[in-house]
C-alpha positions in Angstrom: 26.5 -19.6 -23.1 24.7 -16.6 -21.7 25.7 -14.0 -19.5 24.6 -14.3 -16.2 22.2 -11.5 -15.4 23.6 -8.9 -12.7 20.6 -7.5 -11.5 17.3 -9.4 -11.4 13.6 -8.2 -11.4 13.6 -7.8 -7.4 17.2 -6.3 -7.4 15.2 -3.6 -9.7 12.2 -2.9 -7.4 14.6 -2.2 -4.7 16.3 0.2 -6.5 13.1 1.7 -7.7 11.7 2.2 -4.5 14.4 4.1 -3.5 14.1 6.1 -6.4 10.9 6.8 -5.0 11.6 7.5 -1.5 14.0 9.8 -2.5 12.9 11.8 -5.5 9.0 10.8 -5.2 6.8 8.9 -7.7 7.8 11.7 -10.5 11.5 10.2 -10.5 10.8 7.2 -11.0 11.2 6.8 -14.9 12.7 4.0 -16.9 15.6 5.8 -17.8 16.2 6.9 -14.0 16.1 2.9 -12.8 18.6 1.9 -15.2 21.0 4.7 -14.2 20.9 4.1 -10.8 21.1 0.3 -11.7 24.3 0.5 -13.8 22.3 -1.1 -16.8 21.1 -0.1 -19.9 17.5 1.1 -20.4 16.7 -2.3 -22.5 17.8 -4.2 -19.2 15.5 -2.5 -17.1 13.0 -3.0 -20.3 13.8 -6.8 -19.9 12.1 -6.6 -16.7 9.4 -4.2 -16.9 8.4 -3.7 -20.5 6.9 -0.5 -19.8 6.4 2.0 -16.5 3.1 1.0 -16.1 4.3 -2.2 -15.3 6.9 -1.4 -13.4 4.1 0.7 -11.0 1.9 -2.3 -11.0 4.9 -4.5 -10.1 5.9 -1.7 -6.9 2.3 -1.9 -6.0 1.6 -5.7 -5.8 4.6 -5.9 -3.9 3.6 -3.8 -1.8 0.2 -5.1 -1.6 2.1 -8.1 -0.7 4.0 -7.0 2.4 1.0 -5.2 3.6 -1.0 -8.4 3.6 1.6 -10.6 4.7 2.0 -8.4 7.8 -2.4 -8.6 8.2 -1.5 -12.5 8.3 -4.4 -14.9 7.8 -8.0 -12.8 7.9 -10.4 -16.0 7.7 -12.2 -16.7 10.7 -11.0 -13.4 12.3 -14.1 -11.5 14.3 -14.1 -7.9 12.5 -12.9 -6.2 15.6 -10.1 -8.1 15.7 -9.6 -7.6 12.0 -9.6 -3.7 12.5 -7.2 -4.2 15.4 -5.3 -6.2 13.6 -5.6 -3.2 9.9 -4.8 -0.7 12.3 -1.7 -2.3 14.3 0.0 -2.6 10.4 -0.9 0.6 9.4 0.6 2.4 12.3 3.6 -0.3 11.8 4.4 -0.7 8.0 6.2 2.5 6.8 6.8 0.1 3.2 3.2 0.2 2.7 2.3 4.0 4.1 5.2 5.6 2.9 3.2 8.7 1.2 5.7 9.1 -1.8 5.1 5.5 -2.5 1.2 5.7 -2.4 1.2 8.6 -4.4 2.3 5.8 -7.2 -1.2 4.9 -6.9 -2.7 7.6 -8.6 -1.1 6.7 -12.0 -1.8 3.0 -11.3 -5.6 3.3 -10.7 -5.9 5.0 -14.3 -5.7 1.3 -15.9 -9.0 0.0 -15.4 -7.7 -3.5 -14.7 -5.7 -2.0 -11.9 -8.4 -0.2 -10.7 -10.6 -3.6 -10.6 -8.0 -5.2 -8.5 -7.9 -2.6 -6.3 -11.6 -2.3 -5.6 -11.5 -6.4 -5.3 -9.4 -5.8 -2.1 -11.3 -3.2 -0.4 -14.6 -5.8 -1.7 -12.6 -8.8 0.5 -12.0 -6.6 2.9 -15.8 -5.3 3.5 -17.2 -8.5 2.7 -14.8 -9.6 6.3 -16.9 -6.8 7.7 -20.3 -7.7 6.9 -23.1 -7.5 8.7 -25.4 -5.2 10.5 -23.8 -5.5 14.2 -22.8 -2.7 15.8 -19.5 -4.3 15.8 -19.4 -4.9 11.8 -20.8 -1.4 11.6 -17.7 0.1 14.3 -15.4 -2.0 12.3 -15.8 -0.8 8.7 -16.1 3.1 10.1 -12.8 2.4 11.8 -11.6 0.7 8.1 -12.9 3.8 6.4 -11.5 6.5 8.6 -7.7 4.9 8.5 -8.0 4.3 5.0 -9.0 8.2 4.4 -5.9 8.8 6.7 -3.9 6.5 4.3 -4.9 9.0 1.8 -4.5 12.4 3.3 -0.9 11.0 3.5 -0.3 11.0 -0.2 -1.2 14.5 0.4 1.4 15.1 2.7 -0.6 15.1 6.3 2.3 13.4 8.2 4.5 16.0 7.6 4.3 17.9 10.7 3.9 14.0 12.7 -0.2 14.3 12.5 -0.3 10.9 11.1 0.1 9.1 14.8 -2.4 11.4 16.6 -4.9 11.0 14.1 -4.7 6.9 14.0 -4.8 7.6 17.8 -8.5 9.0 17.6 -9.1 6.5 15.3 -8.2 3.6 17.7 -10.0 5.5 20.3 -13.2 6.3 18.5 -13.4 2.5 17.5 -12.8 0.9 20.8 -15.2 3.3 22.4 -18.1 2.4 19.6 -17.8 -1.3 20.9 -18.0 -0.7 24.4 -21.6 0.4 23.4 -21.9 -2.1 20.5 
C-alpha cells in the first residue's frame, strides 16, 4: 500500500506563488518549491516535471481565475465586455500581481505557450469586432489596460500609479461612447 501523498499538485502552486510574491519570478526554482514544501526535489518533480511546466501550470491557473472572475462573455455588447475587463483588472490582484506577470516572459518563449496566449487576446478581439464606434472604443479601452497590465511587470504601480492610470482609462472610454 502506498503512501498517501502530503502535498498535492495545487498544495504546490500555492506554495509557488508565494515563492513568487515574495522573492519574484527569479526565486521560483524547483529546488526552492521543494524547500519550502518540506519535500524532496523528485516530489515537486512528480508534479511538474520541469519549470517550464510548473510556469505554464501558475499561468493557466491564473488564466483561470482571471476568466472566472470575466464570467460568461457570449452575448455580452463590447462595452459592457470592457466594463466588465476593466472592473477585474482593477479587482484581481492574483492575476495583476506584477511579480507574477513577470512569469510571463519566460512562458511566452515556448512557441506553444505563445500560441495560446495570442488565442486569448484573438477571442477576446474577435468579442470586439466590428467597425462601430463602440467596437472601435472598446478594443482601444482593451489595448490601453492591457499595456497598463504590462508597464506593471515593469514596476509602474510602485508609487500607486496603477489606479490613476485605469482611472483615465475608464474615463477616456466612457467619454468615446458618449460620441460613439
Amino acid at each position: 500500500m502506498g503512501r498517501k501523498p502530503t502535498i498535492t499538485r495545487e498544495g504546490l502552486l500555492e506554495i509557488a506563488e508565494s515563492i513568487v510574491r515574495t522573492e519574484g519570478a527569479a526565486g521560483l526554482t524547483v529546488d526552492a518549491l521543494a524547500k519550502a514544501a518540506g519535500i524532496s526535489k523528485g516530489g515537486v518533480q512528480y508534479s511538474f516535471p520541469s519549470k517550464e511546466d510548473l510556469v505554464r501550470a501558475l499561468v493557466e491557473r491564473w488564466t483561470d481565475q482571471f476568466n472566472a472572475l470575466l464570467g460568461d462573455l457570449d452575448e455580452v455588447p463590447p462595452a459592457d465586455l470592457v466594463r466588465k475587463y476593466l472592473a477585474v483588472m482593477r479587482h484581481s490582484h492574483v492575476a495583476m500581481n506584477a511579480k507574477m506577470a513577470g512569469l510571463m516572459i519566460g512562458y511566452i518563449q515556448n512557441p506553444q505557450n505563445i500560441e495560446d496566449t495570442r488565442q486569448w487576446y484573438r477571442s477576446m478581439f474577435e468579442r470586439l469586432g466590428g467597425e462601430t464606434g463602440v467596437a472601435q472604443a472598446a478594443r482601444v479601452a482593451l489595448l490601453a489596460a492591457e499595456g497598463l497590465f504590462l508597464l506593471r511587470i515593469v514596476g509602474i504601480d510602485q508609487d500607486g500609479e496603477w489606479s490613476a492610470f485605469l482611472d483615465d482609462v475608464e474615463q477616456v472610454f466612457e467619454r468615446l461612447l458618449e460620441t460613439s
